[in-house]
DRENBA-876597 format. One record per residue (C-alpha): residue in three letters; z, y, x; residue number from 0. Coordinates in nm, 2 decimals. Layout:
REM DRENBA-876597
NODE finu      w      v      u timar
NODE  ALA      Z      Y      X   NUM
...
***
This chain:
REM DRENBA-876597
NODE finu      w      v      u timar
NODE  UNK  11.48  10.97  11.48     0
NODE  UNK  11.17  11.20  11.45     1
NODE  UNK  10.87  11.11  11.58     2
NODE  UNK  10.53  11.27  11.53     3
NODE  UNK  10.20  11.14  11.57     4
NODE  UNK   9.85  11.33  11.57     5
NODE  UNK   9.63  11.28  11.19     6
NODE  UNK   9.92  11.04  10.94     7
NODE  UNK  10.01  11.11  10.67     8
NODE  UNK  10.34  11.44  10.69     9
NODE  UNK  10.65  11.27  10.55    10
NODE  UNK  11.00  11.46  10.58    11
NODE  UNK  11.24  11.25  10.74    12
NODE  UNK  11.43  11.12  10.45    13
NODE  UNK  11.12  10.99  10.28    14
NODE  UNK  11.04  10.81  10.66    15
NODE  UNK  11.38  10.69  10.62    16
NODE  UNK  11.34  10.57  10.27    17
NODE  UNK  10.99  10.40  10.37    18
NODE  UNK  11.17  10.22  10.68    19
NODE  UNK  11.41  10.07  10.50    20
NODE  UNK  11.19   9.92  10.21    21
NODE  UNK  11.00   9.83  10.57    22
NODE  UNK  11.32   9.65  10.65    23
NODE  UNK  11.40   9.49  10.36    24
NODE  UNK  11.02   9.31  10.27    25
NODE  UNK  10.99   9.18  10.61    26
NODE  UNK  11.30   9.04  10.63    27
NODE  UNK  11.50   8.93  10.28    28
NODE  UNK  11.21   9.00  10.11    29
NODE  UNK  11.00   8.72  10.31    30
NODE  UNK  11.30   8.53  10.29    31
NODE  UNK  11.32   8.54   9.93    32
NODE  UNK  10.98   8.46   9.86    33
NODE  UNK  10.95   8.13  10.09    34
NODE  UNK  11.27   7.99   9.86    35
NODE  UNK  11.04   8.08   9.58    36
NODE  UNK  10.71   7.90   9.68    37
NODE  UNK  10.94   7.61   9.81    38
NODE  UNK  11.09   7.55   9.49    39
NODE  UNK  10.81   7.60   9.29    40
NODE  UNK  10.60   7.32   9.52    41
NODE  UNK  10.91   7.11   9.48    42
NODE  UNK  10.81   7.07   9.07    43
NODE  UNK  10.50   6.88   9.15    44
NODE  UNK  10.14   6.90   9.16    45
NODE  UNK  10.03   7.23   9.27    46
NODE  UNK   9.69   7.26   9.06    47
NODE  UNK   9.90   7.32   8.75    48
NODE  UNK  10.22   7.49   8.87    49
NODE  UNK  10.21   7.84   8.76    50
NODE  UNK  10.54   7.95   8.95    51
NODE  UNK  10.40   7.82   9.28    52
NODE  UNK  10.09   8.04   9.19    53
NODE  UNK  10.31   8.33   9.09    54
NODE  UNK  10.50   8.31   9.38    55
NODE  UNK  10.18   8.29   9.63    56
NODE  UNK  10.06   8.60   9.47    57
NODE  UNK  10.37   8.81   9.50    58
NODE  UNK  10.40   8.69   9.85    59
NODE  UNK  10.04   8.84   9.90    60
NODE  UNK  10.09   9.19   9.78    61
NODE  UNK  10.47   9.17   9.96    62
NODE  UNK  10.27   9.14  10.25    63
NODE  UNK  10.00   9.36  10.16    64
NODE  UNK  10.26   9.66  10.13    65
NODE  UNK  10.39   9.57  10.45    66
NODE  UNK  10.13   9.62  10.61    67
NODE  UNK  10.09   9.96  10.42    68
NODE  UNK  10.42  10.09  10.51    69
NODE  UNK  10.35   9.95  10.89    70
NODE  UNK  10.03  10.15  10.94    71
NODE  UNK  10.20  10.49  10.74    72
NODE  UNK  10.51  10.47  10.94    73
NODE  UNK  10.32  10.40  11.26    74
NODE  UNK  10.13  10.73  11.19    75
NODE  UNK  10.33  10.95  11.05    76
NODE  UNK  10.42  11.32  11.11    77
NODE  UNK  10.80  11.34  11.06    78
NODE  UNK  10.91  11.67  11.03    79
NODE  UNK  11.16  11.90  10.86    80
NODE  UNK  11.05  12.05  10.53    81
NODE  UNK  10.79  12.33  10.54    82
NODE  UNK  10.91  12.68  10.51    83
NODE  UNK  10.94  12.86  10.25    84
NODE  UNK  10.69  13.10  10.31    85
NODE  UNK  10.43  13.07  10.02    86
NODE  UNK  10.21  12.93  10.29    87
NODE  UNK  10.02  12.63  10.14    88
NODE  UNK  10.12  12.33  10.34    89
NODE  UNK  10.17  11.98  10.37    90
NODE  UNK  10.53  11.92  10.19    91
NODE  UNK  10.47  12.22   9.96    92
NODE  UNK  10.48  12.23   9.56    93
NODE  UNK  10.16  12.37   9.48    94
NODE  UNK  10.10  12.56   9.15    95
NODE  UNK   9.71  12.70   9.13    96
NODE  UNK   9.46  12.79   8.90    97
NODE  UNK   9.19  12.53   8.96    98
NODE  UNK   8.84  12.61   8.74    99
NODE  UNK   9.09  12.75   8.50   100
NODE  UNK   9.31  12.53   8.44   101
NODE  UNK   9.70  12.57   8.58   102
NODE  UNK   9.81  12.24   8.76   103
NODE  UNK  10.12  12.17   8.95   104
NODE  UNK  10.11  11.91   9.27   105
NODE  UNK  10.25  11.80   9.56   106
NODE  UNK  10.01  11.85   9.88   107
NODE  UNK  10.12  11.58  10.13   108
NODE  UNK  10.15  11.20  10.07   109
NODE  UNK  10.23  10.98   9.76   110
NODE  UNK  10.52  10.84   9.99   111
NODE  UNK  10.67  11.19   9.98   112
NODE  UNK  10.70  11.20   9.58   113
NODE  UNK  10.84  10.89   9.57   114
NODE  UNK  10.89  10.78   9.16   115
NODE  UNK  10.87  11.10   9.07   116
NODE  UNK  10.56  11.20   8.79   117
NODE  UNK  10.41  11.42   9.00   118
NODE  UNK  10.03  11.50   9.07   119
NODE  UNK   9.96  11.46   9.47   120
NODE  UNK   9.68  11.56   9.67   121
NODE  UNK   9.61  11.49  10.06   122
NODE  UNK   9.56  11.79  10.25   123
NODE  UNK   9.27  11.59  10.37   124
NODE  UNK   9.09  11.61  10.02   125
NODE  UNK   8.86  11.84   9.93   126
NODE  UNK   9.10  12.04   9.72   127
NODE  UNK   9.37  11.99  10.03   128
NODE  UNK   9.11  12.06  10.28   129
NODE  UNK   9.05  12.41  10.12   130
NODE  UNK   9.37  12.55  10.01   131
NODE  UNK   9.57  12.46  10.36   132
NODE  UNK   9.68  12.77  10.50   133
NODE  UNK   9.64  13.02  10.18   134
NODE  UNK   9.90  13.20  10.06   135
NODE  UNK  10.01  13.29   9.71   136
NODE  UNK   9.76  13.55   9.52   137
NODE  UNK   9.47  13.43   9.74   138
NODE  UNK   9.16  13.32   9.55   139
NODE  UNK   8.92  13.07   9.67   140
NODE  UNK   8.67  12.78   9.63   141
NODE  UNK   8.52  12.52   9.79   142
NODE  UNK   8.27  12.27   9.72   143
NODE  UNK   8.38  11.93   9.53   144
NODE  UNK   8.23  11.61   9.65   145
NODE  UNK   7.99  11.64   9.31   146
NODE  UNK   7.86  11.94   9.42   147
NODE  UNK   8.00  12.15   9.24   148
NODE  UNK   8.18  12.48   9.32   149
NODE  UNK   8.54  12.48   9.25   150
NODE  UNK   8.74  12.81   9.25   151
NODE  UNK   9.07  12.83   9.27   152
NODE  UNK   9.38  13.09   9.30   153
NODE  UNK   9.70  13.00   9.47   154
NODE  UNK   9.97  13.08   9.21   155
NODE  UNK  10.28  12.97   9.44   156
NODE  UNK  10.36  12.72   9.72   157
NODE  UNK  10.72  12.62   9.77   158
NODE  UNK  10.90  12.33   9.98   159
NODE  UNK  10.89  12.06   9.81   160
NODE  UNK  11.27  11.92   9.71   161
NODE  UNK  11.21  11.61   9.55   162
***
């Protein structure tokens, strides 16, 4: 299933996938799981000094925290086939650039798309993003950081990334 909607974050379909499932799995056995939890923890007595019932009510809070994260991403997400591989600085592209310097490598897209993987990631709508969307490889640019500051940088190479 592809669906696109206008402004979310660009995830390819298998990270969409990926994100649905885990979706899946916290609102269902994951709730699940956590109610036999709390439940057995308030079953050991007074609550004021019951660290498992605490525990539990915490990691049911950020279960349902991240639910509610991966309801809004899915709901907005552009789901789409991976960029091409045209040195064209995109959403869903390896990035390496010369920023005030300095060589970094980074994914432009969504922390989603990355998944576990030690990677640098930038938004395309952040400043650095916002400016290098669109360039190609051997352009050189800047743009103005949110300190002021003028920032140049040179596109080194832009590929799909794999992941």
């Amino acid at each position: 299933m592809t669906t696109t909607h206008h402004g979310g974050a660009w995830l390819t379909q298998e990270a969409y996938d990926r994100l649905k499932a885990e979706l899946d799995h916290l609102s269902g056995a994951g709730r699940h799981e956590i109610v036999e939890k709390i439940e057995a923890a308030r079953q050991e007595g007074d609550l004021k000094e019951n660290g498992g019932y605490h525990a539990a009510k915490e990691e049911q809070g950020k279960i349902e925290a991240r639910i509610r994260q991966l309801q809004e991403l899915l709901r907005n997400a552009q789901v789409g086939e991976k960029p091409a591989d045209d040195g064209v600085v995109e959403p869903g592209m390896l990035v390496v650039a010369k920023i005030a310097g300095d060589e970094e490598r980074f994914l432009l897209g969504s922390r989603e798309i990355a998944g576990d993987a030690e990677l640098d990631v930038f938004s395309e709508k952040s400043p650095l993003g916002a400016a290098i969307i669109g360039h190609k490889q051997g352009e050189k640019l800047s743009y103005v950081a949110p300190n002021g500051k003028e920032i140049k940088v040179e596109i080194i190479s832009a590929t799909p990334y794999t992941g």
